[in-house]
C-alpha positions as CSV (number, residue, x, y, z in Angstrom):
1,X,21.9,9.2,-7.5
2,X,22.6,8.0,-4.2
3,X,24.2,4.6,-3.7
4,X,22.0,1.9,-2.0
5,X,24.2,2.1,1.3
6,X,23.1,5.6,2.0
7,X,19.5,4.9,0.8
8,X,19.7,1.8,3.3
9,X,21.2,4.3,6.1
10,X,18.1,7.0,5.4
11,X,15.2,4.4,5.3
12,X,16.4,2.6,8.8
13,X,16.7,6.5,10.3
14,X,13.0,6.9,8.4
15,X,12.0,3.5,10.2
16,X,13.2,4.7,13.8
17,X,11.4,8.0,13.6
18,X,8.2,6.8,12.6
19,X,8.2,3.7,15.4
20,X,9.1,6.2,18.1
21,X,6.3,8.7,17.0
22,X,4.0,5.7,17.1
23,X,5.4,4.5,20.3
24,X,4.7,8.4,21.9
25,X,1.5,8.8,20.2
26,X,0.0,5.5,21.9
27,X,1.1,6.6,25.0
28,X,3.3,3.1,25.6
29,X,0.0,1.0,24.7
30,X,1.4,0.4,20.9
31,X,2.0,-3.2,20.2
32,X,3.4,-3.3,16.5
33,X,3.4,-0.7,13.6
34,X,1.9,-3.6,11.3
35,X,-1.2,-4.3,14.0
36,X,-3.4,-6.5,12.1
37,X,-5.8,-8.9,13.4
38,X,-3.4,-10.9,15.5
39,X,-5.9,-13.4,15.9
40,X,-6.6,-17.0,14.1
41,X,-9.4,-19.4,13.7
42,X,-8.5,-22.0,16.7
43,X,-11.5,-23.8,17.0
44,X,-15.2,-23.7,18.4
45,X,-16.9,-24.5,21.5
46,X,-20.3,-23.8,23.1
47,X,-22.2,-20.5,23.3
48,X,-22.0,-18.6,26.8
49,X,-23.9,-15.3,28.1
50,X,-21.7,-12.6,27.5
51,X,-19.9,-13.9,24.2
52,X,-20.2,-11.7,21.4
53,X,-22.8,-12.9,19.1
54,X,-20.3,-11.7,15.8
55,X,-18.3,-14.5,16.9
56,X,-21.1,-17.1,16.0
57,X,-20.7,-19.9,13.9
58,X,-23.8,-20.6,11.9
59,X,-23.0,-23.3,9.9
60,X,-22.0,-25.4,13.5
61,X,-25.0,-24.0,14.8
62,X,-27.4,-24.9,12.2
63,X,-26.9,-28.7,12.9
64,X,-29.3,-28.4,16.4
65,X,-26.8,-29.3,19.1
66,X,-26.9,-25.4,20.0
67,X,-25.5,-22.5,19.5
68,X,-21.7,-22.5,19.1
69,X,-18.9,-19.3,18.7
70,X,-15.5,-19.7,17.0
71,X,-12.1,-19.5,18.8
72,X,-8.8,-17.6,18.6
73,X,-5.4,-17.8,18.9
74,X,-3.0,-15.1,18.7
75,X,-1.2,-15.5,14.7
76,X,2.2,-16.5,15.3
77,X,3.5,-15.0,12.4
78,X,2.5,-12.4,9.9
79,X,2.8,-11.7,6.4
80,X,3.3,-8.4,5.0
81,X,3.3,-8.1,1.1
82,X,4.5,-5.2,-0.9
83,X,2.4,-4.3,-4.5
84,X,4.6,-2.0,-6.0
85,X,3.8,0.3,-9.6
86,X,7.2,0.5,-11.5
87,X,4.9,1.6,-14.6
88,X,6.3,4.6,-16.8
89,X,3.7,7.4,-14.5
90,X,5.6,6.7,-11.9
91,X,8.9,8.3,-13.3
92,X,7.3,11.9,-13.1
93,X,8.6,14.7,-10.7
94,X,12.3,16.1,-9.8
95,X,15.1,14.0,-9.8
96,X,15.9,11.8,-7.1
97,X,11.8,12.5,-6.0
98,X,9.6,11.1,-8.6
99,X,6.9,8.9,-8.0
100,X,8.9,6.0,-8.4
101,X,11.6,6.6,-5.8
102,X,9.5,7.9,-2.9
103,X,7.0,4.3,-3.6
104,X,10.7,2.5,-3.3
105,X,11.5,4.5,-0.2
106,X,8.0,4.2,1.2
107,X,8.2,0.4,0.9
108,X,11.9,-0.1,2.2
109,X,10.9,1.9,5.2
110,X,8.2,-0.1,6.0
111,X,10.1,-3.3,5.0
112,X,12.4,-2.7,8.0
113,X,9.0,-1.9,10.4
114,X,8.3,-5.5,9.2
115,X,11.6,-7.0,10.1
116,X,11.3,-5.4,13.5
117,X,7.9,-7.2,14.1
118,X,9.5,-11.0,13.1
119,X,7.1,-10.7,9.6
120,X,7.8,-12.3,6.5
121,X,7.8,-9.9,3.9
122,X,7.0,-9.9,0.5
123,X,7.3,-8.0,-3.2
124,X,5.6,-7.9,-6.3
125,X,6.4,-5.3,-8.7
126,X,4.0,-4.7,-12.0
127,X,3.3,-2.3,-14.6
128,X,0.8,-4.3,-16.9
129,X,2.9,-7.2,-16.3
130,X,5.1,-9.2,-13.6
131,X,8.1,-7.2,-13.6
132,X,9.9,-8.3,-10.1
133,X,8.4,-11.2,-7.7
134,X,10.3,-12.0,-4.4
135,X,8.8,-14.7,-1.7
136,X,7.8,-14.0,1.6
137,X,10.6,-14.7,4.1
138,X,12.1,-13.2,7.4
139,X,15.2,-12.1,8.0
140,X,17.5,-9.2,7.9
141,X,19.6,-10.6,5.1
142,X,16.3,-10.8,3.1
143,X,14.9,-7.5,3.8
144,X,18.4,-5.9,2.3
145,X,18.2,-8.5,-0.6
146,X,14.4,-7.3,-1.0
147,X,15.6,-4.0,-0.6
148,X,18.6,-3.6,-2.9
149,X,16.5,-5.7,-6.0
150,X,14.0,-2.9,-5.8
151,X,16.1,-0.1,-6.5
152,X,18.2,-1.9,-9.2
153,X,15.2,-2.8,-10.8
154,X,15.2,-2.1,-14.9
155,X,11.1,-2.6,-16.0
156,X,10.4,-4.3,-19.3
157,X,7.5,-2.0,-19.6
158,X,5.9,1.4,-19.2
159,X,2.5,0.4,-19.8
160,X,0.0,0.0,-16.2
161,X,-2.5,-2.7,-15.4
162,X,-3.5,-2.6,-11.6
163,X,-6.7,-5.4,-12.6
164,X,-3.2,-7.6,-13.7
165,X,-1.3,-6.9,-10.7
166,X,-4.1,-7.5,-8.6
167,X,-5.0,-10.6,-9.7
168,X,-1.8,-12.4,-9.7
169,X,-1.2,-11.4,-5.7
170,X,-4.6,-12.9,-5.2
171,X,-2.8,-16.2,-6.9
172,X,0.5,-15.8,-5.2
173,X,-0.8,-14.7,-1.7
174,X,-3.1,-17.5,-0.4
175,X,-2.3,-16.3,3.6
176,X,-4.3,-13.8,4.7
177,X,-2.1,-11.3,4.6
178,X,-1.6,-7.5,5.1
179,X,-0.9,-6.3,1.8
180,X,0.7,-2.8,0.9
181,X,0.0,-1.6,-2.2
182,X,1.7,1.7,-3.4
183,X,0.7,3.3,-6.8
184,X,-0.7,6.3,-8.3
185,X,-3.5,4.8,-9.3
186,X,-3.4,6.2,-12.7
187,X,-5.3,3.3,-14.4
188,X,-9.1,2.3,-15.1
189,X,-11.5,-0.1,-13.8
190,X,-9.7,-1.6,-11.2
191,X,-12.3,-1.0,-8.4
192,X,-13.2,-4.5,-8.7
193,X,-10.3,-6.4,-8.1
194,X,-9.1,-3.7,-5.4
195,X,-12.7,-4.3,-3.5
196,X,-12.1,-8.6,-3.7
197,X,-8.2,-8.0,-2.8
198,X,-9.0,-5.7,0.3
199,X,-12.3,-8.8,1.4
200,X,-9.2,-10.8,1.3
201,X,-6.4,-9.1,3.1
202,X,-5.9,-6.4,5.5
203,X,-5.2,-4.0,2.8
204,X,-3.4,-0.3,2.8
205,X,-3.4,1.5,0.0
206,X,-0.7,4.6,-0.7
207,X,-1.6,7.1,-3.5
208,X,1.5,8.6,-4.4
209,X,1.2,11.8,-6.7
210,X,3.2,14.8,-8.0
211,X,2.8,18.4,-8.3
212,X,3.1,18.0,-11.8
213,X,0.7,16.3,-12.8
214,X,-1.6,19.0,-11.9
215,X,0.5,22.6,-11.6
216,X,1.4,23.0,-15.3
217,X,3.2,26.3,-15.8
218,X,1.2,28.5,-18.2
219,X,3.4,28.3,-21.2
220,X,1.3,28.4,-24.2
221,X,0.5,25.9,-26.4
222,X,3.1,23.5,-25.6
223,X,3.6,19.3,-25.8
224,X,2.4,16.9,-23.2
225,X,4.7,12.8,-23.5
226,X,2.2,10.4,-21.9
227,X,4.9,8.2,-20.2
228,X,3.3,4.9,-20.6
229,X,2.1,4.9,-24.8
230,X,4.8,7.5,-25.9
231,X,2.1,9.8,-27.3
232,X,2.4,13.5,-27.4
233,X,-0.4,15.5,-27.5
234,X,-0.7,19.2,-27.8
235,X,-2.2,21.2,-25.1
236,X,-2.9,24.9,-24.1
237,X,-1.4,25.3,-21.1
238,X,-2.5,28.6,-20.0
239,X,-6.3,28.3,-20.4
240,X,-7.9,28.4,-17.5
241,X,-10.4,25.7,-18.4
242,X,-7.8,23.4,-19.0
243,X,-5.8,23.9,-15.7
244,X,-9.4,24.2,-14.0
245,X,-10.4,20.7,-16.0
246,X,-6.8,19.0,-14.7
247,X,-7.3,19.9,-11.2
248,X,-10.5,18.9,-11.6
249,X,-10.7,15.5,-12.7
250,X,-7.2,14.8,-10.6
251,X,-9.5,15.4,-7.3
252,X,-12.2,13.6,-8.5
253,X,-10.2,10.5,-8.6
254,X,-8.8,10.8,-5.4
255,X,-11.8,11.4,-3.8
256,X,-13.3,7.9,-5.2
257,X,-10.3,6.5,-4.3
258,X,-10.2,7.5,-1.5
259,X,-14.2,6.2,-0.6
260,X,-13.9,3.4,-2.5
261,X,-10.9,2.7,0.2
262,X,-13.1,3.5,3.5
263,X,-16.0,1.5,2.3
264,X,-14.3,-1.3,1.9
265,X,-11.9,-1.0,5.4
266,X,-8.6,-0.4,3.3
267,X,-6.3,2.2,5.2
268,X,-5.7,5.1,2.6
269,X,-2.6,7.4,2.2
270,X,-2.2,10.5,-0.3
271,X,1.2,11.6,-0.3
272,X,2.5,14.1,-2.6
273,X,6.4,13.7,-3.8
274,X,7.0,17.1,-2.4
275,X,6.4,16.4,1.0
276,X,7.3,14.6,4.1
277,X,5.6,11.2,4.0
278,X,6.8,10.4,7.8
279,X,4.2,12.2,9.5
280,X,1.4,10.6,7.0
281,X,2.5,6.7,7.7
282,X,2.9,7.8,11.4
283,X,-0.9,8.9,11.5
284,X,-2.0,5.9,9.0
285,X,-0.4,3.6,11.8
286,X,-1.6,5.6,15.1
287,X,-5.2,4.8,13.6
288,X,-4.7,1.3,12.7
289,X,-3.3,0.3,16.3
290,X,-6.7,2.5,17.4
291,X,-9.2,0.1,15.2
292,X,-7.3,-3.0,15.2
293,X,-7.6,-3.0,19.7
């Protein structure tokens, strides 16, 4: 395994690429990699032609003394909080690039964007429990603190609840935030809390999956070790209805996920553990500095 200096040297190289892609893409009208609102409730004052009428405070309004819109200022700081899954699915794929050390990468990558940007940045690690929590600060002495507590993480438990994890960051994140959550989703009925989180925040979600988890080899009738109950079961790996059925449900998945995301204006990411995820977060970010304008 590589020691945390070289991982620390790799993500900052990661970090540079991805903010000069950005920077070429936007054709020098990029602002930040984290682009979110930017804007704050300041106050209100009088309707005027021209104002857009989204802008409108009703409740002011509704007293009779006119029609009145809200104010902005520009957010002097941000917040960007990391959800990470550290459950037992995420410790599938080769060594050195399973699920779990690409989510680690993914999030010390973006950790440094956020440094770059003056944010305060977050973590919260879960499998169905708290398993690592770190406050939002700034700072580069932080971000490597964040950084290096991340990959020397050892998780109490294999077991996945995103409902959990999504609940307590609604508890510990009162600041509208924009929150990263990075998982493979390998859980049920967690569309609720994802939808309330994502009214809440300015949410990005990154779906991190494996080969394996779909590409069995067709070896017979061989055993399958669910990660997070220990359980074997026995399988037929070389029926086709049962690599079709995999494949299958696997896309199904995704594609909700993947809706579920859009409807609700949460940036979503696929990124398989056998490719490069650069040019993915480059293209996630080129759209958000597109929408957020």
């Amino acid at each position: 395994m590589e020691g945390l200096r070289e991982i620390l040297y790799k993500l900052r190289r990661y970090e540079i690429k991805i903010r000069k892609a950005v920077n070429t893409e936007m054709h020098g009208d990029f602002h930040s990699v984290f682009k979110g609102s930017g804007l704050e409730f300041d106050d209100v004052r009088a309707y005027q032609y021209g104002d857009d009428v989204r802008t409108i405070d009703w409740n002011v309004s509704a007293k009779g003394e006119g029609t009145f819109v809200k104010t902005f200022k520009e957010e002097k700081e941000q917040n960007v909080f990391f959800i990470i899954d550290v459950s037992g699915s995420q410790h599938i794929g080769k060594e050195g690039k399973q699920k779990i050390d690409i989510s680690k990468e993914i999030c010390g990558v973006l950790s440094f964007s956020a440094l770059k940007e003056g944010s305060s940045v977050g973590l919260l690690c879960f499998s169905n429990q708290r398993e690592k929590y770190i406050k939002p600060k700034k700072g580069a002495k932080h971000i490597y603190e964040l950084i290096g507590s991340l990959f020397k993480l050892q998780t109490q438990s294999s077991k996945t609840s995103l409902t959990k994890a999504i609940r307590l960051a609604m508890n510990i994140i009162k600041r509208k935030s924009i929150i990263v959550i990075i998982s493979d989703f390998v859980d049920e009925n967690y569309e609720q809390s994802l939808k309330a989180l994502a009214k809440k925040h300015d949410l990005i979600a990154i779906h991190i999956a494996d080969q394996r988890e779909t590409e069995l080899p067709p070896l017979g009738i061989v055993p399958l070790l669910d990660k997070e109950s220990g359980n074997t079961i026995w399988v037929n790996s070389s029926s086709k209805d049962f690599r079709k059925g995999i494949i299958g449900k696997f896309a199904e998945k995704q594609a909700n996920l993947e809706k579920l995301c859009h409807k609700h204006r949460t940036n979503y990411v696929f990124i398989n553990t056998s490719e490069d995820y650069v040019p993915k977060l480059v293209k996630m970010f080129r759209v958000r500095n597109l929408t957020k304008k």
